[in-house]
N, C-alpha and C positions, 0 to 999 in steps of 0.2 A: 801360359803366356811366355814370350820371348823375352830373355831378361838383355836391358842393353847393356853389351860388350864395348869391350876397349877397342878403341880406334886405332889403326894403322896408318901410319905417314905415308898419302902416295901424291905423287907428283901431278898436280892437275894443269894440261898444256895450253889453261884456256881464258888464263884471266893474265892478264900481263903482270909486269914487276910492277911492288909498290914505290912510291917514289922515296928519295932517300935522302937522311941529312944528318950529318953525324956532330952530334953538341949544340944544343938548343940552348937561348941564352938562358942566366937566369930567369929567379922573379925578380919582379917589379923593375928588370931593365934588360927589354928582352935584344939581345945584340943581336944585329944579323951580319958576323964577319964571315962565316961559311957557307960556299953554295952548297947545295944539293947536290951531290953526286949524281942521279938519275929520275926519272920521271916517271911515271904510272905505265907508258907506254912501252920502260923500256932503252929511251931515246935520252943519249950524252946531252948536258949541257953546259953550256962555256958558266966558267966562273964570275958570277955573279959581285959588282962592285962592292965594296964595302960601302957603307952609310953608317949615317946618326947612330941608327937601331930606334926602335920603338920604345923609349924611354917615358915611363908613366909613374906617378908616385903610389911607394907603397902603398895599399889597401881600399885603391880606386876604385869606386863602386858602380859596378854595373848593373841598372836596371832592365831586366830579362822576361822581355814577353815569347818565349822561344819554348818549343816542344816538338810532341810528334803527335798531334792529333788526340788528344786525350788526357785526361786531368792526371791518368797513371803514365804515361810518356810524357813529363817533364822533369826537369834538373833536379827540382826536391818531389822527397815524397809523398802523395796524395794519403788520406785517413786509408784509403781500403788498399794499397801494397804495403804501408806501413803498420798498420793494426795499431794493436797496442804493443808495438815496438817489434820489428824485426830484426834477427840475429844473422849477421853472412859470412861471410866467407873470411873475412879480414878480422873476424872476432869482436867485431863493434856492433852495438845495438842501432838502428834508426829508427827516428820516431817521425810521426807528421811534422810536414812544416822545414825538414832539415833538407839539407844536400844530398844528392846520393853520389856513393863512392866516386865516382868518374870527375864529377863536378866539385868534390872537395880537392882531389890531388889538382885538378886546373889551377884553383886555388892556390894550394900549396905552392904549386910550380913558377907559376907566372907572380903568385903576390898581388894580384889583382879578388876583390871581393864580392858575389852576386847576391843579388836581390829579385826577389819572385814576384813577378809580376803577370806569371802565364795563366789566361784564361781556362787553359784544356780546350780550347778548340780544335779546329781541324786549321788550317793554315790560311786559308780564306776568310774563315770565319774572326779568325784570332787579328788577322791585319785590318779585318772591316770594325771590330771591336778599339782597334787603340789610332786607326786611321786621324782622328778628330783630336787625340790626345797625344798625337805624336811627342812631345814636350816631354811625359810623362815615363819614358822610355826609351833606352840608350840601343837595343838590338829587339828586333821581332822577327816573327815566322812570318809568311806571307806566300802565294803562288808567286812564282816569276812573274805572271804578267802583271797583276799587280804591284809589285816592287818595283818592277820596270817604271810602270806609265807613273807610279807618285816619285822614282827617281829624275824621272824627264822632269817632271812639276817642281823640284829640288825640293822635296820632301826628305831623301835620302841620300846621304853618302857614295861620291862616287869611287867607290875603290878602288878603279883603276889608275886615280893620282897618287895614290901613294906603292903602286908593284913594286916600283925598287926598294922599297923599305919592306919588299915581303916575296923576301929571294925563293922560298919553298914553293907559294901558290901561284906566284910568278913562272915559273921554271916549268908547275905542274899545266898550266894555261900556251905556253910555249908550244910544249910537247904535244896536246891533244889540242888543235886550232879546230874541232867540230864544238868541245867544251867553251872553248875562248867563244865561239859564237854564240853559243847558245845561250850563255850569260851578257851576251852584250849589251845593251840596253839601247844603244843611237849610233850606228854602225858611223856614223858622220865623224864623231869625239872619241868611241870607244870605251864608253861607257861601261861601267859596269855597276848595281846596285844591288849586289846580293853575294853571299856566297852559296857555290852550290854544292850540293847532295846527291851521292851516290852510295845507294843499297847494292854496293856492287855496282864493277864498272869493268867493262870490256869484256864479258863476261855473257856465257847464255841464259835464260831467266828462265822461260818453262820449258817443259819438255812433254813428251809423251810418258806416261805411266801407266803399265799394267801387270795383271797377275802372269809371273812369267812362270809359275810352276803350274797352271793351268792351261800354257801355250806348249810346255814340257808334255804333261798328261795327252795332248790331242796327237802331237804331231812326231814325236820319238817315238821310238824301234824298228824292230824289226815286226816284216808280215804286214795284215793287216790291222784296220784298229777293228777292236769290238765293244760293243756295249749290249746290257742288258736292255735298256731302255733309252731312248732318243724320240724325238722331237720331227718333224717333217720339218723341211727349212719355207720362210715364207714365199707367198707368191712373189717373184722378183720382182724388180723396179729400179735398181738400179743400175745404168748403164756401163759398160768397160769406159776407162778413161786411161788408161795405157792402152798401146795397138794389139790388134790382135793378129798382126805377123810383122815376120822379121824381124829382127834381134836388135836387143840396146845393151850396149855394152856401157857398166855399171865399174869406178872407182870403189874398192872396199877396201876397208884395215885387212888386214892380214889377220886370222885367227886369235894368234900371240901376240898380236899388237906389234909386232916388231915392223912394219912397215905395209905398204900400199901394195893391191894387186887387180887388174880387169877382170871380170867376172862379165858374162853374159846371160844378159834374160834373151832364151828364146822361144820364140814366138811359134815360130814355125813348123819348131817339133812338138810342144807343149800346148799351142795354143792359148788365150786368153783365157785366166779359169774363171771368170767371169761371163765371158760370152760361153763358155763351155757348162756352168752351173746351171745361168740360166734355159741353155737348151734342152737342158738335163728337166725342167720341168720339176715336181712333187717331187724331191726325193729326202731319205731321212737325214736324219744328223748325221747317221753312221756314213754313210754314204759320201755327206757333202766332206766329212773328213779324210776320207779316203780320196776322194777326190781331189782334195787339197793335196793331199803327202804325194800323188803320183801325178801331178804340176808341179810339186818343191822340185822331185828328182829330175822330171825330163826337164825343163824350163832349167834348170840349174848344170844339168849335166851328172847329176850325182855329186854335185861338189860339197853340198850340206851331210852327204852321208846319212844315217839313223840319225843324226843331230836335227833333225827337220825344223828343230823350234829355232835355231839358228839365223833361219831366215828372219826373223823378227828382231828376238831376244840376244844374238849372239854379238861380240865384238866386229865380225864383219858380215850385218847383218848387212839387207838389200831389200827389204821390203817398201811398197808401194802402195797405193788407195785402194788397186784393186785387190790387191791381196790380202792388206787388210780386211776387204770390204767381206771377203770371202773366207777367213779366221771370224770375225763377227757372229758372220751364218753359222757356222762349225761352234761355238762358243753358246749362241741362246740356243740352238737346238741340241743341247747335250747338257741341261742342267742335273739331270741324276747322276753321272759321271764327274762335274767336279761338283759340288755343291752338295747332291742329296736332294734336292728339292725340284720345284716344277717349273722354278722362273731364276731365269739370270739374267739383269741387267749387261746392254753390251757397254756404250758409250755414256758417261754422265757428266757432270761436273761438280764442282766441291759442294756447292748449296745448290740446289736443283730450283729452290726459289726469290734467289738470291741475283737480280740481273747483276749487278756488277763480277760477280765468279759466273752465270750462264756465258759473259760475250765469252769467254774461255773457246767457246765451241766453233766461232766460227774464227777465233784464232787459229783452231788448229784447224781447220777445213782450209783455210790460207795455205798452212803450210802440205796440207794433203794434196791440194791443186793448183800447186803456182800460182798464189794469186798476190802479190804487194800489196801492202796499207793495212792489211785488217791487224796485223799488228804494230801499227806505225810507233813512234815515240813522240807523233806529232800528230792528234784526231788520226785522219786514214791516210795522211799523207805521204808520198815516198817520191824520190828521186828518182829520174828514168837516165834509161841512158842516153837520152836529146841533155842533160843537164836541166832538164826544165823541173817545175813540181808538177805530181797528179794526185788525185784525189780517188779513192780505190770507189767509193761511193759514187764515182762517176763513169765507171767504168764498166760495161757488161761484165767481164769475167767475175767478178766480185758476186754479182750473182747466179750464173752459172754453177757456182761453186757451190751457193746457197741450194741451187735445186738440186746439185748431188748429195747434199746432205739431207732433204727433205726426202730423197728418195730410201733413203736409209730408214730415215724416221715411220716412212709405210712399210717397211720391214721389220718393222722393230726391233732395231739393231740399235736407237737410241733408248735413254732410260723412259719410263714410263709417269718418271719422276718431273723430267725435264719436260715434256712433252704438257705435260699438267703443270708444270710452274708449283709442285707440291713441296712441304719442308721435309725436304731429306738429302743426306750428305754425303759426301765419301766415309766417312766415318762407321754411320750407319750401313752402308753398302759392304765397305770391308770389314766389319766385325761381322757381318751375319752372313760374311761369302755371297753376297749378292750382286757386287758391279766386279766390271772385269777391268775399264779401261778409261783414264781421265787425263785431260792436259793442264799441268801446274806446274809450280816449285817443287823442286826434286826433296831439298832438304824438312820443308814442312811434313808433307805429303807420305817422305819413305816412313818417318819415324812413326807411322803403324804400324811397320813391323813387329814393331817392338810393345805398342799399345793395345793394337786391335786383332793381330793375325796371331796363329796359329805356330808350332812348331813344324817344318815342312813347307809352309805358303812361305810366299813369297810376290811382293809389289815393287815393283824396280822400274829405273828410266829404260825407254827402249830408244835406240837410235831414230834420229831425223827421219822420214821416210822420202824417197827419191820422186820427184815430180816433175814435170816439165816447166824450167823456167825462162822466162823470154828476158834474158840480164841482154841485150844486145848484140850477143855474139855470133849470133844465126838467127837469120828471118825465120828457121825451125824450132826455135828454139833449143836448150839444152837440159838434158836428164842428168839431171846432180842431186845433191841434198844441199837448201839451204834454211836456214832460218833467220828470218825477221825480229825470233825473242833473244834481242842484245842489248846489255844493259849499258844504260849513258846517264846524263843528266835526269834528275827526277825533275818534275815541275815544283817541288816547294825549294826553299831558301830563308836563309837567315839576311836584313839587311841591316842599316843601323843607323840609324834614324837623326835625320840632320839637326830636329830641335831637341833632340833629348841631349845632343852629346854638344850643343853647340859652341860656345869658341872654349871649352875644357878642354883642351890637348890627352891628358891625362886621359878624358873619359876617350878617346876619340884612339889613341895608341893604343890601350887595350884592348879595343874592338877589334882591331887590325890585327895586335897579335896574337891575341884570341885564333882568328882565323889562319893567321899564315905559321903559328903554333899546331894548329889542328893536319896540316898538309906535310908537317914534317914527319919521319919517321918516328921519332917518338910519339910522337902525337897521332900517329894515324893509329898506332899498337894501342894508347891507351883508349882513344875513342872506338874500336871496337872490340880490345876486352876490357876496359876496367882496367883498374893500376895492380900492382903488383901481385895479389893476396891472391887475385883471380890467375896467375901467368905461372906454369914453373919453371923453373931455372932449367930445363932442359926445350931443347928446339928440333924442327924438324923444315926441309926442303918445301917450300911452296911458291912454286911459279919462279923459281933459283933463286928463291930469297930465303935466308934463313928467320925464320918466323917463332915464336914461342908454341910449346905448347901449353894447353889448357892447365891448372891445378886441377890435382884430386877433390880439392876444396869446391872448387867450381862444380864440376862435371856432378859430384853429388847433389849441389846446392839445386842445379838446373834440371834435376831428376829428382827434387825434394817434394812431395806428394802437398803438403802446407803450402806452396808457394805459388806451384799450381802452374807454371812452367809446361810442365813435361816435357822436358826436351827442347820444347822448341825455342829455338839460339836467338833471335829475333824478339820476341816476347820478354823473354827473360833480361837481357840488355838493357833495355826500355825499361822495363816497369822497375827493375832493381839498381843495376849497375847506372844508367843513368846515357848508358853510350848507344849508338849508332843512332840517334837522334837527328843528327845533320853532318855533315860535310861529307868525307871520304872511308864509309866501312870496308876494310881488309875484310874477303871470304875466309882466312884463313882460322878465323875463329869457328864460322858457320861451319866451314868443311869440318870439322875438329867432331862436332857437335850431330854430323849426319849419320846415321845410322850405316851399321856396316853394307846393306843391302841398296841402300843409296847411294853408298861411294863407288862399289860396284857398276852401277849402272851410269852415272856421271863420271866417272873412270873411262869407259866407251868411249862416252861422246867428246870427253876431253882428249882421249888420244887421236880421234877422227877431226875433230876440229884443226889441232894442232899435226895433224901428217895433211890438213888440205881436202878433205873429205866429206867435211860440213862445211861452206863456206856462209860466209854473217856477213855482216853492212859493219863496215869499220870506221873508226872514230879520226880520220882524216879524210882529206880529199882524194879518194882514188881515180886514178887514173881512167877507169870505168864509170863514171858518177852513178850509175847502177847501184852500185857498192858503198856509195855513199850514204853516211848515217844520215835522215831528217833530221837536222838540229830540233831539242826538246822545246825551244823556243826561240823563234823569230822574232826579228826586230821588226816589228808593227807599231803602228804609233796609237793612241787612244785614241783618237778617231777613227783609225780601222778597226781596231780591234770592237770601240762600240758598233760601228758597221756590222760586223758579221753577227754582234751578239743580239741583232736584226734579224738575221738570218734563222727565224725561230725553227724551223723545220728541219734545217741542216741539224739544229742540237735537238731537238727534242724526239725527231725520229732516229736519231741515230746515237742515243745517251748510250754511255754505260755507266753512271750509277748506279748505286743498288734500289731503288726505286724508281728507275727512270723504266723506257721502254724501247727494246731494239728493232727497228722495222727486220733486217738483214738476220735476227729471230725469228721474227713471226714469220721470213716466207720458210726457214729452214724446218721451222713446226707446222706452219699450213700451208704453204702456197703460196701463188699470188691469190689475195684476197679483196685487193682496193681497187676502185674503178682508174682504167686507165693504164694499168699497169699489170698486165699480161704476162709480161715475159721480159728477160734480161736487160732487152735495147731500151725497152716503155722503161723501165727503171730508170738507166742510165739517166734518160733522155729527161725524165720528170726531174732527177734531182739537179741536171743542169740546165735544166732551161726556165722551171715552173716554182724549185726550190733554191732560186739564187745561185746554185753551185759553180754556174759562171762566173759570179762578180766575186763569190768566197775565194777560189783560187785565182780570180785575177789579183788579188789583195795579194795569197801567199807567196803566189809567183815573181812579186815585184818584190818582197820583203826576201825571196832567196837570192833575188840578182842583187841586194842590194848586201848578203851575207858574202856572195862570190866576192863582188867589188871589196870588201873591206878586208877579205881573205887575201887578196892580192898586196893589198899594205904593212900584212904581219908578214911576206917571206922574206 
């Protein structure tokens, strides 16, 4: 096995600055005479007035119904991460029942004192549990929309009265006005009844992942490829979705990363190796790989060289749906060439029977066919470039996509796994060399390198793949790379509860500072690593911020076999240190934490994003509203919002829970299978006409005009 090495500081161009504030007041009188230097985005802000400060008495006790969804993601430790007494980083033992590190330096710092009042719920659960006992509690968890509609009700605190007394999450709300919205709660007052939560923000979230020494093995050297034994590729099915003449000339990184260069796919000379495969009829694996490598060269010009896996795998990769479509074929019909065995999964996902990781699939089928919403940050919602909202469920292409995918799945080019809805993982797939290719989290995901793979192999992100998108800029649309998976507001929140803290000033300042403590740079370093024991004294460049790195202490502790961790940065925060729980997580830990062969491949897509190469939905109003992020949450009133929660069919065909059930799955596994609904248009047409989907976006349409208007009050 692959033992994990020490990380390298490399500059990732893809997640903005953190925001910044130099001298945080005491405890127990937290001053606020210094603004912020800068903002998440990046963006200067004017000096912030002086005020009062948030002055609370010594050892103010806050009662805390607040976590991350689980009895082991809250402030103190639960019996099963504590055991009988766990030993960390900082040389201190903890037992159940206590604080964990993160939540005792708050402590420390601020001079304010918690008290556990969290259920371990999930954040719905945990605010429908104290809803009735609001009294009983000074901050809870909650979804937005819930904290919203009981803030309208004055259940909760409006934060927004007090921003000048909280120059850090003030400043941070300034800079990102998609964030200011998204927390709004009554676009009318400007409301606001929560703080919000980012796992990462500005930032891209999944990607593509596969075995890139297995795309090496097919498509490098010189000559032809040979194999001993191969496979016939299946009867085909599915169709070119790139042209099959004429040239598209393609934006790439430059090899070295050193800058941007036009590349052309041509058609003319090369042909479609798709429509060329399938003219090809029966032929073997051996075959369909040669096939491919002598499409890389003419189609390319020779510009990949013997690098052929390049076109994928490389820093100025250019790959496409159809080419991947046709690396798939080459992939299951050549399992005794990489594997040894008689079957290779092409496409899977993390739990094959797990709906909430299966929608994974037709996320990435969104980004394989131009299609908006299927990764929205809001249900399928996305902004066009009329400024209006749509609904990707309303729309044919949305299923179009799905039958490109089904066409795959009669090819079996999807897992076999997925297809059956059976329990098996990437886990399973990559220790026993069995899948090839899945869409997730770069940093969970690589770190098999290191647990499950091989010396040699190798699982890495591959670049965006190029599609046709219709952003408005040609009735033809345009062939770029973009991605929909961009991280912003999550939908939970911390709010703080108007009968718990009611006319205690004391309790009611510490909540405030609590939160505009968490937005400052101190505070954002310790909420996602832990205070000091975890940090060493030495720093490295991220996103031109100088950032800490990790302790030796850490780094061991999070690779400690007892603790159970492995690696992964997220997990380990949570159940131990006590941080990225809520507000603002810096990547700069997680990067720290990604395996070398993960940095590597989000390394790519961080230089392509940042030279303009992968273009994302940005967390302002662009000048394109195309471009424009879905706010996470609209301001809808509890009468809409009970409205659409009418709307049974809109959620229950189109869940992604982990129990729930995907229609836009079942056609991509079978077909159309339900009466009425044939093909694309009957789709569309049923979900807005026979499934409410008219009256649902008439709701969200008015709730974005009513975001624009209020956008106009903050310039």
């Amino acid at each position: 096995m692959k033992k994990y090495k020490s990380l390298t500081a490399m500059l990732l161009a893809i997640v903005m600055t953190a925001a910044l504030l130099s001298g945080c007041g005491p405890s127990i009188s937290y001053e606020q005479s210094q603004a912020p230097v800068s903002s998440e985005a990046g963006t200067q802000t004017s000096d912030a007035p002086e005020t009062q400060g948030l002055t609370f008495a010594p050892g103010t006790e806050l009662r805390m119904a607040t976590g991350y969804n689980s009895a082991k993601t809250g402030l103190f430790f639960d019996a099963e991460t504590a055991g009988n007494g766990v030993t960390l980083a900082d040389g201190k033992t903890y037992h159940t029942g206590e604080l964990k590190p993160t939540w005792v330096a708050v402590q420390d710092k601020l001079g304010m004192v918690f008290k556990d009042q969290y259920q371990g719920q999930s954040a719905s659960k945990e605010f429908d549990f104290w809803k009735e006992r609001l009294g009983d509690v000074d901050m809870v968890s909650g979804t937005a929309t819930k904290l919203n509609e009981n803030g309208v009700a004055g259940s909760m605190v409006n934060i927004a009265e007090y921003l000048d007394q909280m120059p850090n999450f003030k400043a941070y709300l300034e800079a990102n006005p998609i964030v200011r919205m998204s927390i709004t709660g009554d676009t009318a007052t400007g409301a606001i009844y929560f703080s919000p939560y980012f796992d990462g923000v500005d930032d891209i979230e999944r990607m593509p992942l596969m075995r890139t020494d297995w795309v090496e093995k097919l498509l490098n050297g010189e000559g032809e490829f040979t194999a001993s034994s191969s496979k016939n590729i299946a009867a085909p099915v599915y169709q070119p979705y790139m042209p099959t003449s004429g040239k598209v000339e393609i934006d790439v990184v430059k090899a070295d990363g050193s800058g941007v260069e036009k590349i052309s796919k041509d058609y003319d000379t090369a042909g479609n190796i798709i429509d060329k495969m399938n003219a090809a009829g029966a032929i073997s694996g051996v075959d369909a790989v040669n096939m491919l490598r002598t499409y890389i060269d003419e189609a390319y010009n020779g510009y990949y060289g013997t690098d052929r896996a390049n076109l994928f795998i490389g820093q100025n990769a250019a790959w496409d749906a159809d080419e991947l479509v046709a690396l798939l074929r080459c992939v299951v019909a050549n399992p005794q060439t990489l594997n040894g065995t008689d079957t290779i999964q092409g496409l899977f996902s993390r739990e094959d029977d797990n709906n909430q990781r299966r929608v994974d699939m037709f996320r990435f089928a969104g980004t394989l066919f131009g299609v908006r919403g299927l990764e929205s940050r809001q249900g399928y919602l996305y902004i066009g470039s009329d400024n209006a909202m749509h609904d990707a469920r309303q729309e044919p292409e949305a299923y179009e996509a799905m039958e490109r995918m089904n066409a795959m799945v009669k090819e079996g080019l999807v897992s076999d796994a997925f297809v059956a809805m059976s329990a098996e993982s990437s886990a399973t797939y990559l220790e026993n060399d069995l899948g090839f290719m899945h869409y997730d989290y770069n940093q969970t995901q690589t770190l098999m390198n290191a647990t499950k793979l091989q010396e040699g192999e190798k699982y890495m992100a591959a670049m965006v793949p190029v599609a046709r998108w219709y952003d408005g800029s040609s009735d033809d649309g345009v062939y770029m790379r973009f991605t929909e998976s961009w991280r912003s507001v999550k939908t939970d929140g911390w709010g703080i509860s108007k009968a718990g803290v009611g006319d205690d000033q004391d309790k009611l300042y510490a909540c405030l500072a609590l939160i505009d403590f968490a937005y400052s740079e101190e505070g954002q370093i310790l909420m996602s690593y832990g205070p000091e024991a975890w940090r060493s004294s030495e720093t490295f460049t991220f996103n031109g911020t100088e950032m800490p790195k990790i302790s030796d202490a850490c780094r061991e502790e999070l690779w400690n076999p007892d603790l159970g961790a492995n690696g992964n940065y997220t997990n380990y925060a949570r159940w131990y240190l006590g941080s990225t729980l809520s507000f603002l997580k810096s990547q700069a830990f997680e990067y720290q934490c990604t395996h070398e062969v993960g940095q590597e491949g989000a390394g790519y897509i961080s230089t392509a994003i940042g030279l303009g190469t992968i273009k994302h939905p940005e967390l302002g109003m662009s000048s394109n509203p195309w471009y424009t992020i879905v706010p996470t949450v609209l301001p809808t009133t509890k009468v809409e919002n009970d409205t659409v929660a009418g709307y049974t069919d809109l959620e229950n065909r189109f869940n992604q829970q982990k129990d729930g059930d995907n229609m836009l799955l079942s056609i991509m596994v079978n077909g159309y299978t339900e009466s009425g609904m044939q093909d694309a248009a009957s789709c569309a047409d049923t979900v807005s006409n026979t499934w409410s989907g008219k009256q649902y976006l008439a709701i969200m349409e008015g709730a974005w005009q009513k975001d624009i208007a209020y956008y106009e009050t903050l310039k």
